[in-house]
C-alpha positions in Angstrom: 74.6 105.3 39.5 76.2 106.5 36.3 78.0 109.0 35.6 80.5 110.4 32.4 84.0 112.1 34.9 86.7 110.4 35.0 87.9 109.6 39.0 90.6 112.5 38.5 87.4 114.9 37.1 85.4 114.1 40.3 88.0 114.9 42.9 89.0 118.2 41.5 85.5 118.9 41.3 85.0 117.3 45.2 88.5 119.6 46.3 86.5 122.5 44.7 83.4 121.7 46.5 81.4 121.5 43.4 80.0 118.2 43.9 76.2 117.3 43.4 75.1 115.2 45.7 75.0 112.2 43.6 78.6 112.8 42.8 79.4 113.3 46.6 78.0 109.3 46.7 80.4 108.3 44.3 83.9 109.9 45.3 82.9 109.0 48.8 82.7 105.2 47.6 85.8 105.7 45.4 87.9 107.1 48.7 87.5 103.5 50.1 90.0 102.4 47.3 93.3 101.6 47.8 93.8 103.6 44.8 92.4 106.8 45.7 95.1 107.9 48.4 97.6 107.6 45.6 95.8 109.9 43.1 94.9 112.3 45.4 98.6 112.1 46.5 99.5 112.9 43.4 96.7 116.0 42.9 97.9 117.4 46.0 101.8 117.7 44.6 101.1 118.8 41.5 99.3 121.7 43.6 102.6 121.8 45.3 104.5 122.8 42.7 102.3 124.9 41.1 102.8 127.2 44.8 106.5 126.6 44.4 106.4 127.6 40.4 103.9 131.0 41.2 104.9 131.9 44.7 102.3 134.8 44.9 99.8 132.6 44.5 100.1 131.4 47.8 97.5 132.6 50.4 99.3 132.3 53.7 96.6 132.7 56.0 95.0 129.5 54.2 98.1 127.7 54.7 98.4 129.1 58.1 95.1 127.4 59.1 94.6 124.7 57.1 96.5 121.7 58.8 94.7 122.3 62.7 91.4 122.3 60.8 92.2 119.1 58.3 93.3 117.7 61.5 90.2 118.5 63.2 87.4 117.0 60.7 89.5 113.7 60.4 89.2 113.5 64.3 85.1 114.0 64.2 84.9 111.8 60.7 81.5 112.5 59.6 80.0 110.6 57.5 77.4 113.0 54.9 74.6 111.1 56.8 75.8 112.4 59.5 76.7 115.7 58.4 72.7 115.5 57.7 71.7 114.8 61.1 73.8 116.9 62.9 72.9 119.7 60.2 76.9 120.4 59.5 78.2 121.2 56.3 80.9 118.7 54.8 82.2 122.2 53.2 83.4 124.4 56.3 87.2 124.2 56.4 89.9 125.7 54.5 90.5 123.8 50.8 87.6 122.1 51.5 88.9 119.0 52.0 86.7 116.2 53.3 87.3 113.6 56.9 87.5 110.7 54.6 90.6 111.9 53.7 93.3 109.5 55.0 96.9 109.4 56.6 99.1 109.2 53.3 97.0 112.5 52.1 97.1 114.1 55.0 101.2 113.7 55.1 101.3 115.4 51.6 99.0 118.1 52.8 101.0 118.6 56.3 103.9 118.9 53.5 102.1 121.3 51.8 101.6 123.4 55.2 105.3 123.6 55.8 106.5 124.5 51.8 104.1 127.8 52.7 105.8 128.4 55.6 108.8 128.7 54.3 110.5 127.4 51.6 114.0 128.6 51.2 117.7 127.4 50.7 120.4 126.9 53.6 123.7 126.8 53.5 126.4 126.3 55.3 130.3 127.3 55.1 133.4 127.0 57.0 136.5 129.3 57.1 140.2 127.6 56.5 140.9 125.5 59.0 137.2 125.2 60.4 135.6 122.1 60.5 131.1 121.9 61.1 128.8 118.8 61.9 125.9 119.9 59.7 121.9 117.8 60.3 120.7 117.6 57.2 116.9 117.7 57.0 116.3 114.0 57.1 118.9 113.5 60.2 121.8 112.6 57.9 124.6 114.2 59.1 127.6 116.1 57.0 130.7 117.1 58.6 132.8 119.9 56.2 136.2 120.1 56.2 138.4 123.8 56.3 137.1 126.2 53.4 134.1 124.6 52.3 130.4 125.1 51.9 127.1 123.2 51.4 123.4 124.0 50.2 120.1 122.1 50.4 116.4 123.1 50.5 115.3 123.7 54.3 111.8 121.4 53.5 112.4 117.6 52.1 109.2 116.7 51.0 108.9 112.2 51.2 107.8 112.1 48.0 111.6 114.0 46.6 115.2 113.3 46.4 117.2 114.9 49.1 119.7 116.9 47.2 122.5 119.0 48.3 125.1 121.0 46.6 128.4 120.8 47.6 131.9 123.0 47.4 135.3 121.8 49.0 135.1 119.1 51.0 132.5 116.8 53.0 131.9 113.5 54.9 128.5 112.3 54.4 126.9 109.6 56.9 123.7 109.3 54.7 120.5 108.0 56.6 118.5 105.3 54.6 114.8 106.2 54.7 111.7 103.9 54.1 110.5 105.7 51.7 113.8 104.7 49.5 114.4 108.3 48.7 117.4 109.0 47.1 120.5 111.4 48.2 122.1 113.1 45.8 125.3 115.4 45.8 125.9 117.8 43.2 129.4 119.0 42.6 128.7 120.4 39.2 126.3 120.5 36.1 128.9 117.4 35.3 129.3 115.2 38.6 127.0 114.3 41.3 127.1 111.6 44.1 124.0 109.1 44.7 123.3 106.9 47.3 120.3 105.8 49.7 122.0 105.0 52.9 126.0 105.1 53.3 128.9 107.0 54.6 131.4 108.2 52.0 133.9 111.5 51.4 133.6 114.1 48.6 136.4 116.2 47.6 135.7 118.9 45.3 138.0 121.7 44.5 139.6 123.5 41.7 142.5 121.0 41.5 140.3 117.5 40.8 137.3 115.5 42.2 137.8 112.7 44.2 134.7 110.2 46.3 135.7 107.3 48.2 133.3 105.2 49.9 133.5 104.0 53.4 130.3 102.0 53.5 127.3 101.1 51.5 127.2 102.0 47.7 126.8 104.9 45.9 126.5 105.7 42.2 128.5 108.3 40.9 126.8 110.2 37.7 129.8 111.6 35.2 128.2 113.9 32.5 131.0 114.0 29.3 130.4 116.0 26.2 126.9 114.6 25.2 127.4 111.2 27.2 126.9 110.1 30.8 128.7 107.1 32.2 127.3 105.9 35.6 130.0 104.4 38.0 129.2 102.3 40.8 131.5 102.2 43.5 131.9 99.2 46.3 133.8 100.0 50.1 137.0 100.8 50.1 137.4 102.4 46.3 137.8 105.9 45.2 137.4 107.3 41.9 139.0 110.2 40.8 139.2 112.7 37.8 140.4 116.1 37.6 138.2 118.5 35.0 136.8 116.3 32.7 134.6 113.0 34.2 135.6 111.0 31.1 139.2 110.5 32.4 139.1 108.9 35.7 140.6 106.6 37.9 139.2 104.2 39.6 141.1 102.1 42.2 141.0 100.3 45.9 142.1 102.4 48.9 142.2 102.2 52.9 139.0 104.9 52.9 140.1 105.7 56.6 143.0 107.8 55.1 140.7 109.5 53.1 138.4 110.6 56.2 140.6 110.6 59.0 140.4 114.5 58.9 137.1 114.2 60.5 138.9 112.9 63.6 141.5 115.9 63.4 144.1 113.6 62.3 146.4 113.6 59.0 147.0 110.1 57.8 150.3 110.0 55.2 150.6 106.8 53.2 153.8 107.7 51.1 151.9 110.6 50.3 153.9 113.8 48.3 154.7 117.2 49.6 153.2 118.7 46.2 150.3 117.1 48.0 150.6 118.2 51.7 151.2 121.5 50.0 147.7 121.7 48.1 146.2 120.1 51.1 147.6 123.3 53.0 146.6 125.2 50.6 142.9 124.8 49.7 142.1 123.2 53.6 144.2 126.5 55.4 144.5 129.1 53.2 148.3 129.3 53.4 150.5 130.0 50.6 153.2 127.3 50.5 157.0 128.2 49.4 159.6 125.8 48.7 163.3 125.5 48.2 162.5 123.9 44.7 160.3 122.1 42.3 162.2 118.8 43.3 161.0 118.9 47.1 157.5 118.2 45.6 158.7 114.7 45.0 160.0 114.2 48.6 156.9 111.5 50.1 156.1 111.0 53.5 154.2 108.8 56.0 152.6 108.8 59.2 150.0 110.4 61.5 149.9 113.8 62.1 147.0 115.9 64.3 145.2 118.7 61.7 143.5 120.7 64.2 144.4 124.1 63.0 147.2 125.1 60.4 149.8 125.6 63.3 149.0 122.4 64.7 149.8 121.0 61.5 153.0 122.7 60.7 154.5 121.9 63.8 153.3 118.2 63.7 155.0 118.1 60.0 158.1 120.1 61.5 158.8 117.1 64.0 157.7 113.8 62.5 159.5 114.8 59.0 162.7 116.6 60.0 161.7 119.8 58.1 162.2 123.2 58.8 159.6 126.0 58.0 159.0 130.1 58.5 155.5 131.2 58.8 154.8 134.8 58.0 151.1 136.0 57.8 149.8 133.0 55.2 152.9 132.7 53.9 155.1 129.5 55.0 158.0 129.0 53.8 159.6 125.1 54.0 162.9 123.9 53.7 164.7 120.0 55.1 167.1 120.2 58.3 
């Protein structure tokens, strides 16, 4: 049988139910392809985003009923001689979409159900002091320290790159999915985090950008100027900038210190107080006072429980011999 479409001409003309019969023949043969389930894949997303593009496009009752009934005609998988016999049209559900289609297509399409339904952003933010377990979409879990906040799409499609947006401070356990998608966390139109499957920290505030990696490996993209380096980081490092992604450092760390706040713990490794104090700062939303510039320098270490800010003072009080006021947000520190 000949004919002059191309395969991609005959299935939009098949999805729009303006098929001769002879054509019918010949995208019914063409559906027994492997390659068939990938182009219509690919039709059907293209349809996706034109929805997401021109929202009131959308007819919601179509969307509404379209799944149960797709669902329905692949169960009875009529054949057109059949269709024939039994004297049922091929052409009586929503989208007109035909039994042959098969389970790949019908996961884009049950995609396509749920981006009708509701396709919106959710986020998520913590007050000082606060800490949230967060399930991402795909079942990865995020775990935001004090005075943070995250933001993904509610709907993942399998066929996109989970991405989520990130301000403050996170612990990521990332799950690896078979469909190798790829998770990606934004900090900035000049930073973002990506991985497939690992567990790893992000620290992003107004004094620097820090990631260490716990487990697994995750590439860290670092847009410069006009010019994007790509780092690649192995467990155990961190890497480390503060404004501009060109200057960084990149180093080997115990990663436990990094993410033992997810534990409400504090772990000190002759860490500063100029540190503790920005830690009290942007995590608690206190406003540190000290006797002078020099007791920055003073370093400490140890393991001290971060619950909640008072918690935290009085666990800083005792292991480090210091004295301090609180009034409102306003501590004041001095040494014994």
């Amino acid at each position: 049988m000949k004919n002059n479409l191309s395969k991609e001409e005959l299935l939009r003309k098949y999805l729009a139910n303006e098929c001769s019969p002879e054509e019918l023949e010949l995208v019914f043969d063409y559906l027994q392809s492997p390659q068939a389930d990938a182009q219509l894949h690919a039709m059907l997303n293209a349809e996706i985003t034109e929805t997401i593009q021109a929202p009131e496009k959308t007819d919601n009752a179509l969307a509404e009923s379209m799944y149960p009934a797709i669902e329905q005609k692949i169960q009875r998988r009529e054949t057109p001689d059949q269709a024939k016999r039994t004297g049922r049209s091929w052409f009586t559900f929503p989208w007109r979409m035909a039994a042959v289609l098969t389970g790949a297509v019908l996961s884009a399409v049950v995609a396509y159900y749920a981006l009708h339904k509701k396709n919106t952003f959710v986020e998520h933010a913590t007050a000082y002091g606060q800490t949230m377990s967060v399930l991402l979409p795909d079942s990865s879990q995020v775990t935001l320290n004090g005075n943070s906040s995250i933001r993904y799409a509610q709907n993942w499609l399998p066929t996109d790159d989970r991405e989520v947006w990130l301000t403050g401070e996170a612990f990521f356990s990332v799950k690896h999915t078979q469909a190798q998608q790829k998770f990606r966390v934004n900090t900035s139109d000049k930073f973002n985090v990506e991985v497939l499957g690992t567990e790893f920290n992000v620290y992003n505030r107004s004094a620097k950008t820090r990631v260490v990696l716990n487990s697994g490996k995750v590439t860290l993209n670092m847009q410069a100027s006009d010019q994007q380096n790509q780092i690649t980081m192995q467990p155990g490092e961190l890497v480390e900038f503060k404004n501009n992604p060109s200057t960084y450092v990149k180093k080997g760390v115990n990663a436990e210190v990094y993410s033992s706040w997810i534990n409400k713990k504090l772990i000190l490794e002759n860490t500063s107080f100029q540190e503790i104090a920005l830690l009290l700062e942007e995590t608690y939303g206190l406003s540190v006072v000290v006797p002078d510039r020099s007791f920055y320098e003073e370093r400490f270490s140890g393991i001290v429980p971060c619950g909640n800010a008072d918690m935290l003072l009085k666990a800083l009080s005792l292991s480090f011999n210091l004295n301090f006021q609180k009034t409102g947000n306003k501590v004041k520190f001095q040494i014994k």
